[in-house]
C-alpha positions as CSV (number, residue, x, y, z in Angstrom):
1,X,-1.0,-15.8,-0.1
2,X,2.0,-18.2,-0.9
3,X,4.3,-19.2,1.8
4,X,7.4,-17.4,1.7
5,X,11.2,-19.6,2.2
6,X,12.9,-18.1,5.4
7,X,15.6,-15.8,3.1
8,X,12.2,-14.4,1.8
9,X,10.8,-13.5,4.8
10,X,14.2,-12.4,6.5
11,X,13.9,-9.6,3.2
12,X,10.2,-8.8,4.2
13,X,11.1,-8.6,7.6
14,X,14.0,-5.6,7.0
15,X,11.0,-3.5,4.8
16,X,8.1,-4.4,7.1
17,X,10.6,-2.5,9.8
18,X,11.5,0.1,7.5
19,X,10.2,3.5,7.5
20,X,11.3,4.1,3.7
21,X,11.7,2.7,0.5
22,X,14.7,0.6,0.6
23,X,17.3,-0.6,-2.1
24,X,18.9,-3.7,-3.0
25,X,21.8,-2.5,-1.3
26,X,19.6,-1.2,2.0
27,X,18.4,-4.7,2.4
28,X,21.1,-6.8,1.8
29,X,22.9,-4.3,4.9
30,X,19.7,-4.3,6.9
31,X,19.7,-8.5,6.6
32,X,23.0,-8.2,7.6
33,X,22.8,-6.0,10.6
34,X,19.9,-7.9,12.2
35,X,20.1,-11.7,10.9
36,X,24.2,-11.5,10.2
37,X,23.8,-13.0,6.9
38,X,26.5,-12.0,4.3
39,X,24.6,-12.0,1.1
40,X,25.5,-10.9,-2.2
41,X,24.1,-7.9,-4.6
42,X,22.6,-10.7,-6.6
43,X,20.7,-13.0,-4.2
44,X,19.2,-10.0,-2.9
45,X,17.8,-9.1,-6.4
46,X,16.7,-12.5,-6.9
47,X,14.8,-12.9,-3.6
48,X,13.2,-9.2,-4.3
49,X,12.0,-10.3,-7.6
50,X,10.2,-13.6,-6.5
51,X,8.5,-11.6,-3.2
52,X,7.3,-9.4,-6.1
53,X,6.1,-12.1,-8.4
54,X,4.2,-13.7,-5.1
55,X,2.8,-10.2,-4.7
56,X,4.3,-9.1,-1.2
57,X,6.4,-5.9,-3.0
58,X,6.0,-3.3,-5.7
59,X,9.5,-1.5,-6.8
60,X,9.6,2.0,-7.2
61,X,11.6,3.1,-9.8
62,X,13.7,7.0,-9.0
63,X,16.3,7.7,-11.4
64,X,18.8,4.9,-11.5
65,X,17.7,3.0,-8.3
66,X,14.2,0.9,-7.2
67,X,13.3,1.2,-4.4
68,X,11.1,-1.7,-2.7
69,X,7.7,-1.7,-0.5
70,X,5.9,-4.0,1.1
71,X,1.7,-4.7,-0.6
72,X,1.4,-6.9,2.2
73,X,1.5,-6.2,5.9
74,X,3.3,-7.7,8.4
75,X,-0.7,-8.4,10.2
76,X,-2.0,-9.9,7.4
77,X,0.9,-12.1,6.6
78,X,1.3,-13.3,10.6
79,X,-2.9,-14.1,10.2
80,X,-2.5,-16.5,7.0
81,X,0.4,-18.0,8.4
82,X,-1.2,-18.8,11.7
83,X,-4.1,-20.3,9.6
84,X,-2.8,-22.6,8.0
């Protein structure tokens, strides 16, 4: 499991809390709300895209929209961290 940069984990941090699928925009409001950063539509998408190349999400396409979940759980990401 690859080590994620902080912005990463600030993004797995919002869906590992979540009780739904969430959106681009969902996250970037939920980062927001609890870390206060300001980020824009697109540095959400990009941040999304590499947690789903390192295998931490899968998108859920519904219509227009994706929705994001976490493959990974917040357990087994706090035991590999703690190990190395």
């Amino acid at each position: 499991m690859q080590k994620l940069l902080d912005c990463e984990e600030k993004v797995m941090l919002v869906i590992w809390q979540s009780k739904e699928l969430l959106s681009y925009k969902d996250i970037m409001i939920k980062v927001e709300e609890f870390f206060g950063d300001n980020w824009k539509p697109e540095m959400v998408c990009t941040f999304v895209d590499r947690l789903r190349r390192k295998g931490y999400l899968h998108s859920v396409k519904v219509g227009r929209y994706k929705y994001n979940e976490a493959i990974v759980n917040f357990d087994n990401y706090r035991k590999t961290q703690l190990q190395v």
